[in-house]
Backbone as a ProteinNet text record, in pm:
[ID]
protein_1_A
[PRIMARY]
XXXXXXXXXXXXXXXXXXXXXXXXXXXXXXXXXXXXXXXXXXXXXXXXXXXXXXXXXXXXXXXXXXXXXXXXXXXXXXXXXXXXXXXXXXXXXXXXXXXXXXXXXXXXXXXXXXXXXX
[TERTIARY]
82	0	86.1	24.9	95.8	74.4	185.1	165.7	77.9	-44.4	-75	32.7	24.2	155.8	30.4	87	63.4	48.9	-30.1	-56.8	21.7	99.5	206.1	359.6	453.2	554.1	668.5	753.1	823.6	959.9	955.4	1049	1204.6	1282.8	1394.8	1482.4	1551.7	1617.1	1733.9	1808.3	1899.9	2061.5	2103.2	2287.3	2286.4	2259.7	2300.2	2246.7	2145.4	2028.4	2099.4	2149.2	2228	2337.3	2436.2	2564.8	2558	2439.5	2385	2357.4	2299.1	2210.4	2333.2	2446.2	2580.5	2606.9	2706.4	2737.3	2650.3	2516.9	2458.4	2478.6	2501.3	2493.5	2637.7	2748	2850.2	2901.3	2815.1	2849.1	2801.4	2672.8	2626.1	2627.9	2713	2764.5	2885.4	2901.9	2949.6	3135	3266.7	3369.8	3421.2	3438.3	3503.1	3666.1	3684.8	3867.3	3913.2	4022.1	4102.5	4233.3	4321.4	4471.9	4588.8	4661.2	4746.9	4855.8	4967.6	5062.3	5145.5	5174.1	5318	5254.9	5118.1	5037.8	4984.1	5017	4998.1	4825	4788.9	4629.4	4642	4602.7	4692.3	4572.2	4428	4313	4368.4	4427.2	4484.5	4552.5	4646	4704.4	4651.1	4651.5	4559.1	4667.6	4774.9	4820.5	4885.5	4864	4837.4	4958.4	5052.9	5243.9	5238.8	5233.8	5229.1	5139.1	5008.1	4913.1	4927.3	5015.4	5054.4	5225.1	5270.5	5372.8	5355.2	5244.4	5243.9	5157.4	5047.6	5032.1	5106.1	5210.7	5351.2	5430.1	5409.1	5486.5	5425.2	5300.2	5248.5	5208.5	5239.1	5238.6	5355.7	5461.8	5598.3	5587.4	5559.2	5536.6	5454.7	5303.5	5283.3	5341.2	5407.3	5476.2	5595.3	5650.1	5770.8	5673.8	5597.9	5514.2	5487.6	5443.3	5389	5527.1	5640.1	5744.3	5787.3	5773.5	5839.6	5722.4	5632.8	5496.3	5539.7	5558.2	5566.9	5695.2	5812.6	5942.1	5856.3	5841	5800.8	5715.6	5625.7	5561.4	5634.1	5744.8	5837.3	5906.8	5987.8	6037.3	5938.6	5825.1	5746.7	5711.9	5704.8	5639.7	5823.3	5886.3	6040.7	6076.3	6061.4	6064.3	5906.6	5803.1	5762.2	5783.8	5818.3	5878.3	5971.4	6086.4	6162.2	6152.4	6046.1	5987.1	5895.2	5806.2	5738.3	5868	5969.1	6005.5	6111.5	6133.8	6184.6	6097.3	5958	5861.8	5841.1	5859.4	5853.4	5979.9	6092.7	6209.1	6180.5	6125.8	6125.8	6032.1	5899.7	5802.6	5841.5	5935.1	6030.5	6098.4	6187.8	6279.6	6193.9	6114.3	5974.3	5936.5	5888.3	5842.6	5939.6	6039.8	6121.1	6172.4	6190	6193.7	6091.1	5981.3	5876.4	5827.1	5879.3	5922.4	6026.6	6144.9	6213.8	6219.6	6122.5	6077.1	5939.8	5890	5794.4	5857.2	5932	6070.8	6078.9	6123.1	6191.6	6135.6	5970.5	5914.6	5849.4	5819.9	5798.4	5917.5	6022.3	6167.3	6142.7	6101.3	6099.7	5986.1	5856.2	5771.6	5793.2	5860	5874.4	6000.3	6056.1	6206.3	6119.5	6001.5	5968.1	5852.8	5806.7	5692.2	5727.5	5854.9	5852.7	5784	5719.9	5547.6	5441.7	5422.4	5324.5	5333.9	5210.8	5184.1	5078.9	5058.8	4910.1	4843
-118.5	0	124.4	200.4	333.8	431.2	473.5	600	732.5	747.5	930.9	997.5	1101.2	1205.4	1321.2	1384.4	1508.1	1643	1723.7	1857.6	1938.7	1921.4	2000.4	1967.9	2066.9	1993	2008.1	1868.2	1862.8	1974.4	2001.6	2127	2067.1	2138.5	2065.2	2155.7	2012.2	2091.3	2171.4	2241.9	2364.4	2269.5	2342	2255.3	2263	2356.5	2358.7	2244.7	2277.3	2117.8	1975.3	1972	1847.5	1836.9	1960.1	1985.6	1895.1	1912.4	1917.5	1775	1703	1566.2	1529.4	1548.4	1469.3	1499.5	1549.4	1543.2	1455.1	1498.3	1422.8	1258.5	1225.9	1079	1037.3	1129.4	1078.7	1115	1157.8	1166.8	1016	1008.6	895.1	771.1	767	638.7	578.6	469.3	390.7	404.3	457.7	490.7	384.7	372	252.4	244.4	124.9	69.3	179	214.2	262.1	219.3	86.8	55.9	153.7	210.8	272.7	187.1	175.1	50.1	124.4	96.3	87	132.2	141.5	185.4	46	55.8	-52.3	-7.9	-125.5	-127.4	-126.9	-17.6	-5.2	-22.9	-50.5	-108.1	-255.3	-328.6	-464.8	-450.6	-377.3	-356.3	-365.8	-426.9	-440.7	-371.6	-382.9	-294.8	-108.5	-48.6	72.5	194.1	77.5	151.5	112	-4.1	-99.2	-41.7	48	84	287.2	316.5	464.3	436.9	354.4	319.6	318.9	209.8	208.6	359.3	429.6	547.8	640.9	647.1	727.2	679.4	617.5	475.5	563.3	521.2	548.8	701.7	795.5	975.6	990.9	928.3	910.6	920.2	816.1	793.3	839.1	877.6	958.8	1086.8	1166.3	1286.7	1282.2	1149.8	1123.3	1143.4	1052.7	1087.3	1211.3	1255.6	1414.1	1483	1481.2	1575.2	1540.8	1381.1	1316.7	1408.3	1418.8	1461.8	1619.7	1697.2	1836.7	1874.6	1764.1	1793.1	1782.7	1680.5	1619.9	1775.9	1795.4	1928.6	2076.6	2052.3	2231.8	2127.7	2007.3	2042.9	2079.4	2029.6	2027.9	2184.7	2224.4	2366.5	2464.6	2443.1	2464.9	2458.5	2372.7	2304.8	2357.9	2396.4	2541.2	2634.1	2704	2807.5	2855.9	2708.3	2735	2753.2	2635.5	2638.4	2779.6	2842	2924.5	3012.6	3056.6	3154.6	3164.1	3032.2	3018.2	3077.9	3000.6	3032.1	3158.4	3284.3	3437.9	3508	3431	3495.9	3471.1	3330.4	3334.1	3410.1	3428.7	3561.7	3691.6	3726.2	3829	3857	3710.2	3719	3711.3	3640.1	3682.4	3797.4	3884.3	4025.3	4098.7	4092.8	4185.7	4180.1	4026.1	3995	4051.6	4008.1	4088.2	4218.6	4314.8	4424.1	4441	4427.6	4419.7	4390.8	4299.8	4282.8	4371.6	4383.7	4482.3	4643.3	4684.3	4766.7	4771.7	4669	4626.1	4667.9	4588.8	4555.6	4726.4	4799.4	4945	5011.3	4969.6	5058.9	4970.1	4888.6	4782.9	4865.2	4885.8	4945.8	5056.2	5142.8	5303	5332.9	5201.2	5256.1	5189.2	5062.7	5035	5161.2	5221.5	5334.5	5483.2	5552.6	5609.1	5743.8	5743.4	5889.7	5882.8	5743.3	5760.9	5783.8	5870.4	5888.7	5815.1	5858.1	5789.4	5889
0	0	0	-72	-79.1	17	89.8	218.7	170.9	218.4	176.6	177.7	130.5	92.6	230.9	325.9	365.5	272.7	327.5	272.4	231.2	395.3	423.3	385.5	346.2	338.3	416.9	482.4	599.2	592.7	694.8	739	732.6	647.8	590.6	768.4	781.6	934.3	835.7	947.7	904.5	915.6	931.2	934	1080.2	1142.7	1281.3	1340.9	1335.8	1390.4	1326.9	1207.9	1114.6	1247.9	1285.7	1340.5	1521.6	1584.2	1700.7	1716.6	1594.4	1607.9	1568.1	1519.4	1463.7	1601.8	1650.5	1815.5	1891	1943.9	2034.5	1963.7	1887.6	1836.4	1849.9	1880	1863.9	2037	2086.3	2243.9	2283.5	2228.5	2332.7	2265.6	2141.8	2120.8	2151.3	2197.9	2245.6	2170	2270.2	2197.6	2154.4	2057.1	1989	2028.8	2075.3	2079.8	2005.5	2041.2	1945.6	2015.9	1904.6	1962.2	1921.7	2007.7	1985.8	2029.3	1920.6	1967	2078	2095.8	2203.7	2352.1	2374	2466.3	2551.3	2701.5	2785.6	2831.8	2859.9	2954.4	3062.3	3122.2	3285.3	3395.8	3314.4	3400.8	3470.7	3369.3	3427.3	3528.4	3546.4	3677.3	3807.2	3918	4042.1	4166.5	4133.7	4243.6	4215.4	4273.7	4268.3	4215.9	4266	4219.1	4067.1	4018.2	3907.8	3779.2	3827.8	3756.9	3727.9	3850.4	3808.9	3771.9	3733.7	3632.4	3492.9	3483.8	3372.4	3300.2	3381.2	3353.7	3298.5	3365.1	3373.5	3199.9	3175.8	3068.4	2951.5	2969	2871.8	2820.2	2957.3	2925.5	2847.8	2900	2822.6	2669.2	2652.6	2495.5	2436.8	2471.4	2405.5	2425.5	2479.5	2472.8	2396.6	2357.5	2276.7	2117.2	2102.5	1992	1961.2	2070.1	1995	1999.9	2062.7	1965.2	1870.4	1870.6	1686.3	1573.8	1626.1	1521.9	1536.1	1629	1634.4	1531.1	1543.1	1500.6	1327.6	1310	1158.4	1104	1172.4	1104.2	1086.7	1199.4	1204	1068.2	1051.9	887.7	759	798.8	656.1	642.7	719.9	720.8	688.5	754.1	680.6	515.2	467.2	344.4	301.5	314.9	258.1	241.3	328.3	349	241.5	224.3	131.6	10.9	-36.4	-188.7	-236.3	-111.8	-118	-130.9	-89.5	-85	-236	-275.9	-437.9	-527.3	-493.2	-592.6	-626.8	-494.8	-501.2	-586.8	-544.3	-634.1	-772.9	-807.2	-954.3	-983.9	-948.2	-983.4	-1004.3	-864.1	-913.2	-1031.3	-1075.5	-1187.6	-1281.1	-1322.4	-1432	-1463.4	-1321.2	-1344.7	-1440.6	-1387.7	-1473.4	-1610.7	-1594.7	-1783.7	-1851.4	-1789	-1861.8	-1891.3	-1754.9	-1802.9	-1885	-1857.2	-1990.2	-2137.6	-2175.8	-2296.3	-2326.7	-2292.3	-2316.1	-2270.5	-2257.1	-2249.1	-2434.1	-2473.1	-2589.6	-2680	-2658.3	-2775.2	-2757.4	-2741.6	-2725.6	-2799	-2770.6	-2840.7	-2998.1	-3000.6	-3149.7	-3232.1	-3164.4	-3223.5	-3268.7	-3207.7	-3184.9	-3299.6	-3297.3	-3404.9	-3584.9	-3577.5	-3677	-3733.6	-3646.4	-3732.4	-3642.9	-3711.8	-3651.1	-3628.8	-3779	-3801.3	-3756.5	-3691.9	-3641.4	-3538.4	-3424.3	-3311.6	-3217.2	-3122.3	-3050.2	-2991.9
[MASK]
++++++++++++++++++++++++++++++++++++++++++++++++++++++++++++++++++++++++++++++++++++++++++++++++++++++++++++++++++++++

């Protein structure tokens, strides 16, 4: 059977409302595993020195991670810098050829007609 169609027609939600129902669905769903290698499970731990060790272990490494990652981005952003700043000199050296030839081609014009004016 075919659904009646309504009179009215349904109120298209906005992005914000899209933005809001994406969050609330991703608050109250369930966080999925996520394995990060070299990272210990320090719930297993039952005694209390043993379990703020491995805590400790694992702030470690990830803080080693994030300067390997901080270091990795100051070169990449370096090595922009550099190419960006090639790319400007050669624009530079462009500009001026091109003034210079159009320099030229003005002295070329000017020496091929020289009765006429503008």
């Amino acid at each position: 059977m075919k659904r009646p169609q309504s009179r009215l027609p349904r109120p298209r939600p906005s992005p914000t409302h899209v933005l809001v129902g994406a969050l609330f669905v991703a608050l109250l769903s369930p966080a999925a595993a996520q394995d990060v290698s070299g990272l210990e499970i320090c719930t297993t731990q039952k005694q209390m020195e043993r379990r703020t060790g491995c805590l400790q272990a694992n702030a470690e490494f990830l803080q080693q991670a994030l300067n390997k990652l901080a270091r990795e981005t100051d070169e990449k952003i370096a090595a922009a810098d550099r190419n960006l700043a090639a790319a400007r000199a050669e624009i530079a050296a462009l500009r001026s050829t091109i003034e210079k030839l159009s320099d030229e081609l003005v002295q070329v014009k000017a020496k091929a007609d020289p009765h006429s004016k503008k």
